[in-house]
Kinemage of the C-alpha trace (Angstrom):
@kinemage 1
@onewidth
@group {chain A} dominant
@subgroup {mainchain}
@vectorlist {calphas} color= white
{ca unk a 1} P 49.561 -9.296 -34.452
{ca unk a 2} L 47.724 -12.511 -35.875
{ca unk a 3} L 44.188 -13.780 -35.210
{ca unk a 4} L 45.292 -16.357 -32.797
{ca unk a 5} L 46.145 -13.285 -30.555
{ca unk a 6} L 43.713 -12.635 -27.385
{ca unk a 7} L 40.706 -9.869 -28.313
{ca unk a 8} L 42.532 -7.678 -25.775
{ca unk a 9} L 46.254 -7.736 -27.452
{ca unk a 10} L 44.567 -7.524 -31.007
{ca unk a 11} L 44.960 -4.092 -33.123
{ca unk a 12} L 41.626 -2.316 -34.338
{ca unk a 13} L 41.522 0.255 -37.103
{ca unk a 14} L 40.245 3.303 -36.155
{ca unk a 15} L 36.923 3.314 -37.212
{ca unk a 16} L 35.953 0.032 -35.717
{ca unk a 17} L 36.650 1.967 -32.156
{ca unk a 18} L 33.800 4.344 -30.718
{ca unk a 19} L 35.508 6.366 -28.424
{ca unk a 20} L 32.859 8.945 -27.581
{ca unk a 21} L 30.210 6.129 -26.514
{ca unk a 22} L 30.553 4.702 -23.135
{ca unk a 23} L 31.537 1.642 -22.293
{ca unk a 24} L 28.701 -0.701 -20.778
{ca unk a 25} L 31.369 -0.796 -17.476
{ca unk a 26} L 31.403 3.038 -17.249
{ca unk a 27} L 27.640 3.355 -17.652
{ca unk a 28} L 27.182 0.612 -14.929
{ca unk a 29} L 29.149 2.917 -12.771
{ca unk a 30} L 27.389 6.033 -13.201
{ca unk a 31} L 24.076 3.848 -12.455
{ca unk a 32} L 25.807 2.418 -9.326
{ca unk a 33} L 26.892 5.947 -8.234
{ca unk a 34} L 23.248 6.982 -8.380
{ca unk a 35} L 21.232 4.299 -6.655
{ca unk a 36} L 24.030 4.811 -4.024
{ca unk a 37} L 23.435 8.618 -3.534
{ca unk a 38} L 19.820 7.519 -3.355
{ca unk a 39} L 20.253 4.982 -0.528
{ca unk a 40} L 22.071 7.235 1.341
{ca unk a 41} L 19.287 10.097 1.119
{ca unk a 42} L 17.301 7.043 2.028
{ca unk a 43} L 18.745 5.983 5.139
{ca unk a 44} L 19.845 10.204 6.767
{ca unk a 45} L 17.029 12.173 5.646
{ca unk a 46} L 14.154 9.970 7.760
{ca unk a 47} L 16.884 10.107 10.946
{ca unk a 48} L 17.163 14.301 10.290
{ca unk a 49} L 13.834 14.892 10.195
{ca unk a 50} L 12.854 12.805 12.988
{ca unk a 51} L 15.230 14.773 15.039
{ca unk a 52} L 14.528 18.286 14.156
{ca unk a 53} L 10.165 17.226 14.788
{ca unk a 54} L 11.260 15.921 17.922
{ca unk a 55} L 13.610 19.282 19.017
{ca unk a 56} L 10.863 21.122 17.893
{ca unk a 57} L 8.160 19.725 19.966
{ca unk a 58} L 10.770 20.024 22.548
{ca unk a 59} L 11.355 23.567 22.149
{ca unk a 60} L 7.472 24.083 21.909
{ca unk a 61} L 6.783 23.010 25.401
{ca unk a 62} L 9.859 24.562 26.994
{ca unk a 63} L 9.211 28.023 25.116
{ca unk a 64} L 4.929 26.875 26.667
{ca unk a 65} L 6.433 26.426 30.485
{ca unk a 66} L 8.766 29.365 29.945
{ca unk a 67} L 5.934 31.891 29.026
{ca unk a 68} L 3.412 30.622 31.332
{ca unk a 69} L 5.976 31.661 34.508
{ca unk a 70} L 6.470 34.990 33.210
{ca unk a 71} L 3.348 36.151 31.753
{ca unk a 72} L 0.164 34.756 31.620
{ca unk a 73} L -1.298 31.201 30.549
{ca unk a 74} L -3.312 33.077 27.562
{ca unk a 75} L -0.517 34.978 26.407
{ca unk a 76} L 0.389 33.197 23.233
{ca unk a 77} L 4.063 32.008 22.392
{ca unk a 78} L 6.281 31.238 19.554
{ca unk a 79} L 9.643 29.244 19.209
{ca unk a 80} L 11.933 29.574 16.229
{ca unk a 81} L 15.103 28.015 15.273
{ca unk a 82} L 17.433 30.996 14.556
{ca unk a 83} L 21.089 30.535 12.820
{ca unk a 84} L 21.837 34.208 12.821
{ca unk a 85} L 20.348 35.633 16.006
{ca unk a 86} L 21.963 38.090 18.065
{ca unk a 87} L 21.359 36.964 20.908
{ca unk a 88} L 22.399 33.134 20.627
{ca unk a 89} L 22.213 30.191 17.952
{ca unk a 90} L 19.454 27.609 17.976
{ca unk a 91} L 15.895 27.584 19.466
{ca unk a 92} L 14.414 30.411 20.935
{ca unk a 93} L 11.456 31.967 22.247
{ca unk a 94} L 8.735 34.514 21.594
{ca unk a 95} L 5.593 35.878 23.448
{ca unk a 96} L 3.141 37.963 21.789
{ca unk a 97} L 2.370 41.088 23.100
{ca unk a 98} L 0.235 44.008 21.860
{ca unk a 99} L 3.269 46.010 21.248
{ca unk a 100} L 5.113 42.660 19.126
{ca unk a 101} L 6.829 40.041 20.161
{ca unk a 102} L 9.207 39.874 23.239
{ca unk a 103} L 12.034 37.280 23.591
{ca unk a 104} L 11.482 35.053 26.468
{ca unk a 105} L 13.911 32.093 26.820
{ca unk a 106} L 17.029 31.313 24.616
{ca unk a 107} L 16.474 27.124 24.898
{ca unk a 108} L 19.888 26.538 22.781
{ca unk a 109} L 21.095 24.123 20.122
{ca unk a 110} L 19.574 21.180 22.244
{ca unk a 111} L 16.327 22.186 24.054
{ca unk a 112} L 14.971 21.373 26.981
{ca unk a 113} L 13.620 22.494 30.353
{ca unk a 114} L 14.247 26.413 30.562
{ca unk a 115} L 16.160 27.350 33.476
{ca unk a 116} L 13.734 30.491 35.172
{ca unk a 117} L 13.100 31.445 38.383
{ca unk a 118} L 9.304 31.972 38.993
{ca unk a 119} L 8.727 35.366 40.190
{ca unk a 120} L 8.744 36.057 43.909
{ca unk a 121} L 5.478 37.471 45.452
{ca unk a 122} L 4.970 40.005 47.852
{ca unk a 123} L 2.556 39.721 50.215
């Protein structure tokens, strides 16, 4: 090959080549890589944790409503978001009793209104 050849086409003894060191393309990628993993964190963390405050404040009042019907409106409550519950996955609820805490209302992946029936009274 002459020196009229393109830089590209022309033959380079081996210690004019770094092989080990990046190339200014490959570090551009790794850069690009990053700020994209970051704009992505960006944009679906705010959206996740918006949803999970708003199921929980959800779940809060249902679990309230739930544990006013069947005990009393002092009797303090507790919702949880359970993976690995035996009774069902997602939000449930807890009253506090003197003896521990009682499982009210399983409110579900989604929570919303709990589904009881008020207690019938005889007169």
């Amino acid at each position: 090959m002459s020196d009229d050849d393109p830089i590209e086409l022309r033959e380079w003894p081996d210690d004019e080549r770094d092989d080990a060191r990046p190339t200014s393309w490959e570090r551009r990628a790794r850069v690009m890589r990053w700020v994209a993993l970051i704009a992505l964190v960006g944009m679906v963390l705010p959206g996740a944790l918006s949803t999970y405050a708003l199921a929980r404040s959800t779940a809060e009042q249902s679990c309230r409503l739930a544990v006013d019907t069947v005990a009393s409106e002092r009797t303090p409550s507790r919702v949880a978001f359970e993976l690995l519950s035996p009774e069902a996955v997602g939000w449930t609820c807890y009253a506090a009793t003197p003896g521990g805490e009682v499982l009210i209302a399983v409110l579900g992946l989604i929570p919303g209104e709990p589904r009881l029936v008020p207690p019938t009274r005889l007169s």
